[in-house]
C-alpha positions in Angstrom: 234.5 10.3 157.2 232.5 11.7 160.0 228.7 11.7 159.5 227.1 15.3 159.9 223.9 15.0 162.1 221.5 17.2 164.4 224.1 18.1 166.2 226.1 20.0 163.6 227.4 23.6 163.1 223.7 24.3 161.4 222.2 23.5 165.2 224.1 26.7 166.2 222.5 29.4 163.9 219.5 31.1 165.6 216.3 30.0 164.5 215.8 33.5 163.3 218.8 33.4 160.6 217.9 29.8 159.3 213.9 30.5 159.3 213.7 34.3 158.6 210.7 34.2 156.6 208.8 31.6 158.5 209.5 32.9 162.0 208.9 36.8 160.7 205.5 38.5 162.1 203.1 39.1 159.4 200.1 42.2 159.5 196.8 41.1 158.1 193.7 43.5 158.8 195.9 45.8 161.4 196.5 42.3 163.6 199.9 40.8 163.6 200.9 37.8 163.5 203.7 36.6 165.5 205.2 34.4 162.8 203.9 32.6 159.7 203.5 29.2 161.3 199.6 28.5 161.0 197.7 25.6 162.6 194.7 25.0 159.3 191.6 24.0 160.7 190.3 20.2 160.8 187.6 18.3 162.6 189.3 16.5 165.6 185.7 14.6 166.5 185.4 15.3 170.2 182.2 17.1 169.8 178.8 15.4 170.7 175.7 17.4 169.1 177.5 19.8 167.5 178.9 21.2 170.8 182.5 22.4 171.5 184.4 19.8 174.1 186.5 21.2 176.7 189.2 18.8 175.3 189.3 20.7 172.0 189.4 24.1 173.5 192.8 23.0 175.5 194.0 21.6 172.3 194.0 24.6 170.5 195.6 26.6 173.5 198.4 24.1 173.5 199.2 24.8 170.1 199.0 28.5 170.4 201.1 28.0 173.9 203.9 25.7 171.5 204.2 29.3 169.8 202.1 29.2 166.5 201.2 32.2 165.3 197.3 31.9 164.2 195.4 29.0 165.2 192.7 27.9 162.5 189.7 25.6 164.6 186.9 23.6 163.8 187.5 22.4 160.1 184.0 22.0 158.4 182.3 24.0 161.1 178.4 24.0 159.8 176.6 27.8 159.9 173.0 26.2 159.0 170.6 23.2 160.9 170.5 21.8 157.0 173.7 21.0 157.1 174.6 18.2 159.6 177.7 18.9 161.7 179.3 16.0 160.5 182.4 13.9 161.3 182.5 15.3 165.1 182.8 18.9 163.7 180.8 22.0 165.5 177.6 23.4 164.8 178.7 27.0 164.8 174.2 27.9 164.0 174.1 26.7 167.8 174.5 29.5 170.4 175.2 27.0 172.9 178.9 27.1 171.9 179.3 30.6 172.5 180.9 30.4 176.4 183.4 27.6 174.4 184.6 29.9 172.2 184.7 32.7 174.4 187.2 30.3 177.0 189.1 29.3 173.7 189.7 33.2 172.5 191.0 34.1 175.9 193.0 31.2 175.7 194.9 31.6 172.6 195.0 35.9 173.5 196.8 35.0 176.2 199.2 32.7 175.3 199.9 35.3 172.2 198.2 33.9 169.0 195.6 34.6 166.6 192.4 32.4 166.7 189.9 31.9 163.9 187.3 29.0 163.2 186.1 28.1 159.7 182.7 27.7 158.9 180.6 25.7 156.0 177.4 24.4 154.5 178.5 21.0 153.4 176.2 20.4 150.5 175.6 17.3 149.0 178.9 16.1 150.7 177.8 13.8 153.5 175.0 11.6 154.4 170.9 12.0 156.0 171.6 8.4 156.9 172.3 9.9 161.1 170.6 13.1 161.0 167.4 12.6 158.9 168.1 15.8 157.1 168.0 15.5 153.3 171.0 16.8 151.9 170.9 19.9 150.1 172.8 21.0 146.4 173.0 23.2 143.6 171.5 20.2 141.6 170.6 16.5 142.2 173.6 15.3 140.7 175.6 12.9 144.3 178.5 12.8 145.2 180.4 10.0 144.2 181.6 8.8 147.2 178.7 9.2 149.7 176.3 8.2 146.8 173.4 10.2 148.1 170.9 12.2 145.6 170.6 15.8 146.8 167.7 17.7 146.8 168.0 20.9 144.8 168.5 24.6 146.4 165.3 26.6 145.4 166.4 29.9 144.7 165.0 31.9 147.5 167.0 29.5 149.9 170.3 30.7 148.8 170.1 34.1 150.7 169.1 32.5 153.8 172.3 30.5 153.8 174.3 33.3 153.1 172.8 35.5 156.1 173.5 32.3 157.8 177.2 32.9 157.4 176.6 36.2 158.4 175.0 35.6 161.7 178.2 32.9 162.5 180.5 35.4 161.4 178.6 37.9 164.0 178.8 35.5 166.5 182.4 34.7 166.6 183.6 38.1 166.7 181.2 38.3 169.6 182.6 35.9 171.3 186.6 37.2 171.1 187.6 35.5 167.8 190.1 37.2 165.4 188.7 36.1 162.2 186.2 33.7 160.0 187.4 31.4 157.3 185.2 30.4 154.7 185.6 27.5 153.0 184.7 25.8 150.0 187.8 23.5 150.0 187.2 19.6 149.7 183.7 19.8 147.8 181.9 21.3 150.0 178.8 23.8 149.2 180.3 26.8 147.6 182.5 24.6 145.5 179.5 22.8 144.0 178.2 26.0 142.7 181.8 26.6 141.0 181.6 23.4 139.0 179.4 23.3 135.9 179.6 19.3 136.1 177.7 19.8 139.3 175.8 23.0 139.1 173.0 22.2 136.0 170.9 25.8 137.6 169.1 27.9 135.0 168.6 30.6 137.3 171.2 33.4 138.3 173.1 30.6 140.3 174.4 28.9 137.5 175.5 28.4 133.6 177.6 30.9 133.1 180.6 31.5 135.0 179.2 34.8 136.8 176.7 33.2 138.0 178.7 30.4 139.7 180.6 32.4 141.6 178.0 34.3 142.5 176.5 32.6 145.9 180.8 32.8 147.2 181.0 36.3 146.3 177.6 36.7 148.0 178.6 35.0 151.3 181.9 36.3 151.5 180.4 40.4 151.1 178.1 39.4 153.6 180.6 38.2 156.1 182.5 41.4 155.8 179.7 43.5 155.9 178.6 41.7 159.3 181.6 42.4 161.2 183.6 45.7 161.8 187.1 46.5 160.2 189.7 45.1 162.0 187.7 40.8 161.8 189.8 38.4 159.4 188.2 37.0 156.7 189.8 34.4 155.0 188.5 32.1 152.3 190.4 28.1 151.7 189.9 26.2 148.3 191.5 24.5 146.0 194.1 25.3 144.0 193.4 22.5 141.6 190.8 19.9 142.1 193.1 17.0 141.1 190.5 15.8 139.0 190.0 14.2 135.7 187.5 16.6 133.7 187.2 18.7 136.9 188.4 22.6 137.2 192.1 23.2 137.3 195.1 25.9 138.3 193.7 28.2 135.6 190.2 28.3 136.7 190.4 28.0 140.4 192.5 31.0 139.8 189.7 32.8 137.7 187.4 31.8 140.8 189.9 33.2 143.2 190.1 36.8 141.5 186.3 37.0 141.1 186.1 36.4 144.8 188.8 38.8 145.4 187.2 41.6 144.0 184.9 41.9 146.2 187.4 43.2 148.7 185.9 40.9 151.4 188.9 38.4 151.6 192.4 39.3 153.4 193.6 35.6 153.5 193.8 32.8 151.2 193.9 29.3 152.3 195.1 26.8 149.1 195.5 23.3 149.3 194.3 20.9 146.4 191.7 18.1 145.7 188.2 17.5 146.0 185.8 15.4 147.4 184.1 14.3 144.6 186.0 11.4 143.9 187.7 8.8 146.1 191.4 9.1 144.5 190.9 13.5 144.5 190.0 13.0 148.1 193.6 11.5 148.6 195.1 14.7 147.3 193.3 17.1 149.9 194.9 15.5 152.9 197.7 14.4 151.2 199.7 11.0 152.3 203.7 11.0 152.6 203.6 9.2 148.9 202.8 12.6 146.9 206.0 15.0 147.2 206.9 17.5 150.0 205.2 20.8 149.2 203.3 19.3 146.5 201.1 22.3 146.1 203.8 24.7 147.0 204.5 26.0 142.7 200.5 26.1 142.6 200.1 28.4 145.5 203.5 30.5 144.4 201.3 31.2 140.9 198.0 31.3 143.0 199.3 34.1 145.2 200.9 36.5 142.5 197.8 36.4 140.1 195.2 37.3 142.9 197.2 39.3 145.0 195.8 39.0 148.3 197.9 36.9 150.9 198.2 33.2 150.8 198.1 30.8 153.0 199.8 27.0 151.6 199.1 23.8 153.2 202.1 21.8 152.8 202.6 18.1 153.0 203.9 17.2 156.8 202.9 13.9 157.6 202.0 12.7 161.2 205.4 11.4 162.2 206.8 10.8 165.7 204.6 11.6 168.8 207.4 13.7 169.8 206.9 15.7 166.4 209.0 16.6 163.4 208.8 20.2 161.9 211.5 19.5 159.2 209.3 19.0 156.3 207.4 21.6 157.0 210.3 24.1 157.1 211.7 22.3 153.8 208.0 22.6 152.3 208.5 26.8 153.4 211.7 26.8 151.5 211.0 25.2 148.5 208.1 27.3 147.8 205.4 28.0 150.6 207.4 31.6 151.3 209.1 33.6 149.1 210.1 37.3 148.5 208.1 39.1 145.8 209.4 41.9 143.5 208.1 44.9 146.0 210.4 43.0 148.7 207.3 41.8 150.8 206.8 38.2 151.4 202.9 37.2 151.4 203.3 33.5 151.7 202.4 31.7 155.2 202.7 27.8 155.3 199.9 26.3 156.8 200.8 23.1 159.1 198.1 20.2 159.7 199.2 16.7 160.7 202.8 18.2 162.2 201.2 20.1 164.7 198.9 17.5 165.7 201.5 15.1 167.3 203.6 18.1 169.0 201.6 21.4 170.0 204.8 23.2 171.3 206.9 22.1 168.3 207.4 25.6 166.9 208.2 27.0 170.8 211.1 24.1 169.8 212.4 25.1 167.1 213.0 28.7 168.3 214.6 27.2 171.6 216.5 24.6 170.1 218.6 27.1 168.2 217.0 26.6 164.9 217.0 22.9 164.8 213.6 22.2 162.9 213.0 18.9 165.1 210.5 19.6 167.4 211.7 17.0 169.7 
């Protein structure tokens, strides 16, 4: 019997007929993506200071060169001075990086993608131990892995750090950037507030769950209000913080369509885990042990009860140098992008670790006649 490989009949069938959803353009806030291929952010650690290195600006370009349709930079990108810029990420606060990201817009524009950056206040997640700066919470309560005791948020510092997210929001558009994603994905800031385990306030910030929403509704209307029409603003969470006693599908969800009333939001990010724990923080970058497009059904469910467009990170691990794109097409398929009942399709899987190894991979895959090895 003669074994069927890459080289079959399938290798023959344009990319555009085996992928039709994936490698279909995609309007959000009157700006079109090319296709539904998205780089998510994460923090590569070439910064020094909190500065943008000219390494990670040509990294990015690569990727939007390789043919992906919206570039996502800087994962855990800080908006405030409190908030160390840790793991190598970017102090977005520091005006110093605006001719950076000016050089990385134009660089991205011109090789035909979408660029945005995320930004956070990391919260109790981290460590003074470097910086010197106490960390900063909704409550004392620390993280368990880091193992540091915050110091408490009084309640007249909260709308500073929203107008903080303002002023980076500002600044990015600026500086030629499509869009802002907040995030509260991985424990950071705005996801300690969500938690009632974390968040013991008696003022307007916490107890009930109106209250702990309230600082991301607050950020997130600010954002919008601080830039015009046609800026991105896209918020990343979890869908379910993979946690024993922690918050789940059905109230991330409830978090989700608070936030989503506000209007401010045209793009979901949804992923899963938390850091509050060592084994939930093995489900937010999730190893080749847990299934392919393990939070695929999540995000399906996630995306038809809010209604606003959702982006799914699915499980593609590192791989070859040379790249592998396979799982995340199979990720796509088996739930990442689908066809609702109006006939449009809102999904867009979100690649990490597979676009690492292989910038031009989804250039590839177009090339290569549909093939999803990006070799």
């Amino acid at each position: 019997m003669t074994r069927r490989g890459p080289t079959s009949d399938r290798s023959s069938v344009p990319a555009g007929e085996r992928y039709p959803l994936l490698l279909s353009p995609l309007e959000i806030r009157g700006r079109q993506l090319r296709n539904r291929i998205v780089s998510t952010p994460h923090a590569t650690g070439w910064s020094r200071d909190g500065l943008i290195d000219q390494s990670e600006v040509d990294y990015h370009v690569r990727k939007a060169a390789g043919g992906c349709g919206l570039v996502m930079t800087f994962g855990s990108a800080s908006v405030d001075p409190s908030t160390e810029a840790s793991y190598g990420s970017i102090a977005l606060w520091d005006e110093r990086n605006e001719p950076a990201l000016r050089v990385l817009a134009d660089g991205v524009h011109a090789e035909g993608g979408l660029v945005m950056s995320q930004m956070t206040h990391m919260g109790r997640r981290g460590t003074s131990a470097i910086s010197g700066i106490p960390l900063r919470a909704p409550s004392d309560i620390p993280e368990p892995v880091h193992m540091e005791v915050p110091v408490p948020l009084e309640t007249w510092e909260i709308p500073e750090i929203v107008a903080r997210f303002a002023n980076v929001a500002r600044r990015l558009e600026r500086c030629g950037l499509d869009g802002a994603e907040v995030t509260s994905f991985g424990g950071h800031l705005i996801e300690q507030f969500f938690d009632p385990l974390i968040n013991t306030r008696t003022d307007e910030y916490g107890g009930s769950f109106e209250n702990r929403v309230r600082f991301a509704r607050e950020v997130v209307s600010a954002v919008r209000s601080a830039v015009s029409e046609s800026f991105i603003v896209g918020f990343r969470m979890a869908s379910d913080q993979c946690l024993t006693g922690g918050l789940g599908p059905d109230e991330m969800i409830e978090v989700a369509k608070s936030i989503a009333a506000t209007g401010a939001v045209d793009l979901f990010s949804v992923s899963g885990g938390s850091g509050a724990s060592r084994l939930a923080t093995g489900y937010f970058v999730p190893p080749d042990a847990l299934p392919e497009g393990v939070y695929n059904e999540r995000a399906t469910r996630f995306r038809r009860e809010v209604g606003v467009p959702t982006l799914v990170s699915v499980m593609a691990g590192v791989g070859p140098p040379d790249g592998d794109l396979r799982r995340g097409g199979r990720c796509a398929r088996a739930g990442g992008l689908r066809r609702e009942r109006d006939g449009r399709h809102r999904g867009v899987p979100a690649l990490d670790r597979a676009l690492v190894g292989q910038g031009r991979g989804v250039d590839r895959v177009r090339r290569a006649g549909g093939h999803p090895r990006a070799g």
